[in-house]
C-alpha positions as CSV (number, residue, x, y, z in Angstrom):
1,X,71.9,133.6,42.7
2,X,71.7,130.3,45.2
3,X,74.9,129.2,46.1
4,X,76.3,125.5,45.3
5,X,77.0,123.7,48.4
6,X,78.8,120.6,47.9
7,X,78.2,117.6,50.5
8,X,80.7,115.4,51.2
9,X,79.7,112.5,53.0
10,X,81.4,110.9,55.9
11,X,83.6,108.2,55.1
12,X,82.3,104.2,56.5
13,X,85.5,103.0,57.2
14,X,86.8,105.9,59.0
15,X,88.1,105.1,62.5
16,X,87.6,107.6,65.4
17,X,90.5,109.1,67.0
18,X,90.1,106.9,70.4
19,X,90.2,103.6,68.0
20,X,93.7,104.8,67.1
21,X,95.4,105.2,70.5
22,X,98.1,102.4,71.1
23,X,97.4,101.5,74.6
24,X,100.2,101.5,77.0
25,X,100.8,98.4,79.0
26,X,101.4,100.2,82.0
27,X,102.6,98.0,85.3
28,X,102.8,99.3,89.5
29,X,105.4,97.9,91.9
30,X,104.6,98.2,95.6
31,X,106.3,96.7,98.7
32,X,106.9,97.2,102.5
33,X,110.0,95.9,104.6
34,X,108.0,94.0,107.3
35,X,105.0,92.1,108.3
36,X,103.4,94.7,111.0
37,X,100.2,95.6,110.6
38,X,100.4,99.4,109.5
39,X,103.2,98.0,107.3
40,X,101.0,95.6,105.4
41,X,98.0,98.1,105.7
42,X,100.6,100.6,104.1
43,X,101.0,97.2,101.6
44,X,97.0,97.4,100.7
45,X,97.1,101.2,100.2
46,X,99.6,100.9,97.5
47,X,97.7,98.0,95.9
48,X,94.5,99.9,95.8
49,X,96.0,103.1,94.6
50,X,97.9,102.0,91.7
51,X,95.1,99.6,90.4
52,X,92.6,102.7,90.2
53,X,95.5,105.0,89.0
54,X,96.0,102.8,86.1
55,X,92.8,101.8,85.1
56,X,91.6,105.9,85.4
57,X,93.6,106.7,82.3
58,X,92.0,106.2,79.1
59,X,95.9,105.3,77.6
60,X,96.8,102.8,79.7
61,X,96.0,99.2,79.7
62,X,96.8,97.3,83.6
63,X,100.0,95.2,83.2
64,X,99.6,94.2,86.4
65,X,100.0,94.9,90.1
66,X,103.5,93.6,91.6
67,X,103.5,93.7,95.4
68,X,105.9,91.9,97.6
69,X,105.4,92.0,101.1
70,X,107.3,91.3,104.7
71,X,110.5,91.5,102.1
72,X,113.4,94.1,102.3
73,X,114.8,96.2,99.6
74,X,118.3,95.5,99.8
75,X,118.4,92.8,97.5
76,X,116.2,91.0,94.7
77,X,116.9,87.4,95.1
78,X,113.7,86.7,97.3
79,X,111.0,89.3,95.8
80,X,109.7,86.6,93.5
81,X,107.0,89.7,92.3
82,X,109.9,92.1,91.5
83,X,111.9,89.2,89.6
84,X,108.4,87.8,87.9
85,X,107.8,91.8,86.7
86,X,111.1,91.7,84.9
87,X,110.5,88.6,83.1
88,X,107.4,89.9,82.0
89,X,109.1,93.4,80.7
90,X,111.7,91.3,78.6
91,X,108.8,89.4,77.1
92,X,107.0,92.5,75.7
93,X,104.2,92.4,78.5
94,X,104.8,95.6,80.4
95,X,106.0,98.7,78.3
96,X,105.8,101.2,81.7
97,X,106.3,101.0,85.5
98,X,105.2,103.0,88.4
99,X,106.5,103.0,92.2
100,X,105.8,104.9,94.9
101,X,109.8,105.6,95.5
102,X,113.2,104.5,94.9
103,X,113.6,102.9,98.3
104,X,110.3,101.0,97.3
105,X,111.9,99.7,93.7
106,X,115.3,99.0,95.9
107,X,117.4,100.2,98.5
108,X,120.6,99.1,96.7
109,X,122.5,101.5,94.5
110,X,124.1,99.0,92.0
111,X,120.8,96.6,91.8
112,X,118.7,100.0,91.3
113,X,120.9,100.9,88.7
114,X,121.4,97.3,87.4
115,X,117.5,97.3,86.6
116,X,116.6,100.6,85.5
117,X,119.3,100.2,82.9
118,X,118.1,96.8,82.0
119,X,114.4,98.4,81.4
120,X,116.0,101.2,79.7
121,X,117.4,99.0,76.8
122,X,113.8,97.4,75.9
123,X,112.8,100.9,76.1
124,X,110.6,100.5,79.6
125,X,110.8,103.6,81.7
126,X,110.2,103.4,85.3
127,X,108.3,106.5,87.0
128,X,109.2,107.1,90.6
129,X,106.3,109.6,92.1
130,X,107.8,110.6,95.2
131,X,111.3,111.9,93.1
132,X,109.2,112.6,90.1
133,X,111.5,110.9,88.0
134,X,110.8,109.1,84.4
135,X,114.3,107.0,83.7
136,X,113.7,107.4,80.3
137,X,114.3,111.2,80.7
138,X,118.1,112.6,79.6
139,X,118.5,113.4,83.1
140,X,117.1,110.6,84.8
141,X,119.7,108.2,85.7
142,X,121.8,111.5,87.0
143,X,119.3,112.4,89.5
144,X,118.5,108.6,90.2
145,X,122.3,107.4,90.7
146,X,122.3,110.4,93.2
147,X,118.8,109.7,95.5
148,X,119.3,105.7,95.2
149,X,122.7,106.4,96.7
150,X,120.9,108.0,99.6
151,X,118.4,105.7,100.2
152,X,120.7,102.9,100.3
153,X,122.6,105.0,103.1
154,X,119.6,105.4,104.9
155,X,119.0,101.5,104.6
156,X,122.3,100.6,106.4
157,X,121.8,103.8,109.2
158,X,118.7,101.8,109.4
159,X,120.3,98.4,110.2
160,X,123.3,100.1,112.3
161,X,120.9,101.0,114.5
162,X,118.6,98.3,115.0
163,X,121.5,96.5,115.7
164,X,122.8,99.0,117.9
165,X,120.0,99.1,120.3
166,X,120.3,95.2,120.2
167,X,122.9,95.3,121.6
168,X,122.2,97.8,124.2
169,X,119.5,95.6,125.3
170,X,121.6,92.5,125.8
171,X,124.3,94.2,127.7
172,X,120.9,95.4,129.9
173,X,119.9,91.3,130.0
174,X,117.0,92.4,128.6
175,X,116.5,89.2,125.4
176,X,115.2,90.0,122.0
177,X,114.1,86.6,120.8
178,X,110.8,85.4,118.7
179,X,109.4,83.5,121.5
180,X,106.7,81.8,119.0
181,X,109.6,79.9,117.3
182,X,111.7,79.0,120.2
183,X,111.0,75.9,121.7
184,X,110.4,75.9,125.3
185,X,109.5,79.4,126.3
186,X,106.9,82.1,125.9
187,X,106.6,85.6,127.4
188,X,105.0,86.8,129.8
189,X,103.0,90.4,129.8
190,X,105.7,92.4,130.3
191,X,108.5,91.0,127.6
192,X,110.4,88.4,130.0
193,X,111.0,84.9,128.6
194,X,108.9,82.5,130.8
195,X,109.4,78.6,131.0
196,X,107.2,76.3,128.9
197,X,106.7,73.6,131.2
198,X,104.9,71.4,128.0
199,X,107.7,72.1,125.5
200,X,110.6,71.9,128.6
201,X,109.8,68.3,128.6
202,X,110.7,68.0,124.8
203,X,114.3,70.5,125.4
204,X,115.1,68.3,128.0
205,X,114.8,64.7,126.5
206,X,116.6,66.0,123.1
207,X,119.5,67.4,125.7
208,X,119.4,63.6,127.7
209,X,119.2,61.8,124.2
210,X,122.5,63.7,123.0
211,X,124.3,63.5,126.2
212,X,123.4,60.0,126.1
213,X,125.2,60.0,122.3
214,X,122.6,59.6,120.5
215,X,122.4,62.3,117.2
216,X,120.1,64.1,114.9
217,X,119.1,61.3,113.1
218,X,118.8,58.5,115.8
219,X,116.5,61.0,117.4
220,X,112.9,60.4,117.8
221,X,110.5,62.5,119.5
């Protein structure tokens, strides 16, 4: 006896299982302390890598790449992409972020923490890669209130000696001044401050002029 097979026919209006993944607007942060070239080649790097990262994984959608450059970490006011970024979490535009490090998202405890708090409540996690931390983990803001405290101490050893060995340098008489934006003097090869003789002309008439009593807004050049 034949045996009854029954078809049953695939459905039209059946979507596929990738037509029903929700997309992730995923966004990247990157940024470098100063302008020097293997800083801002560092800068590029970070641009590159997270633009690929993002756009290799079939769940995420690119939110964005938000790179400020030449700008420290220890505040917020002047990283117009950090500041831009949040906006555009509270508006519903980026649902994830990735950094490279906590010392790259800030290098101040209470700001870091400010932020990642902020996110938290919209329900945006940020993902640092170097700590391998997601803040919207149970343990995340432990471990993070613990390494952003470090990094901001490693900010201000940072400053304290920078300005340390400025100051060893002018008790040597040896001058640490940009040159380019000083009027009157350049540099010769080996780091000494050197007389403009084009731009003295201009130091010393503004130093006759006020002498003279003339001020700031009398003064024409």
């Amino acid at each position: 006896m034949a045996r009854s097979i029954t078809v049953i026919p695939s459905r039209a209006n059946r979507t596929s299982l990738a037509e029903n993944i929700v997309l992730k607007k995923v966004a990247a942060y990157c940024r470098v302390s100063t302008d020097q070239a293997e800083q801002l080649s560092s800068y590029e790097a970070q641009v590159n890598y997270y633009t690929n990262y993002i756009n290799g994984h079939a769940d995420y959608e690119l939110a964005g790449i938000f790179a400020d450059e030449g700008i420290s970490g220890t505040g917020t006011k002047k990283r117009e992409q950090f500041n831009r970024m949040i906006e555009d979490c509270k508006t519903g535009k980026i649902d994830m972020i990735i950094t490279k490090s906590i010392s790259r998202f800030s290098r101040n405890t209470l700001d870091c923490l400010n932020f990642v708090r902020l996110l938290k409540d919209l329900g945006i996690g940020v993902i640092f890669e170097k700590e391998n931390i997601n803040t919207l983990d149970s343990k995340g803001e432990v471990l993070l209130s613990i390494l952003s405290s470090l990094a901001q101490d490693e900010s201000c050893s940072i400053s304290e000696s920078s300005t340390w060995g400025i100051r060893r340098r002018f008790e040597q008489g040896k001058l640490h001044l940009n040159h380019t934006k000083f009027l009157g003097y350049d540099k010769d090869p080996n780091g000494n401050l050197m007389i403009n003789q084009k731009q003295a002309q201009i130091v010393r008439r503004i130093y006759t002029d006020f002498l003279n009593g003339k001020g700031a807004e009398l003064l024409k050049i």
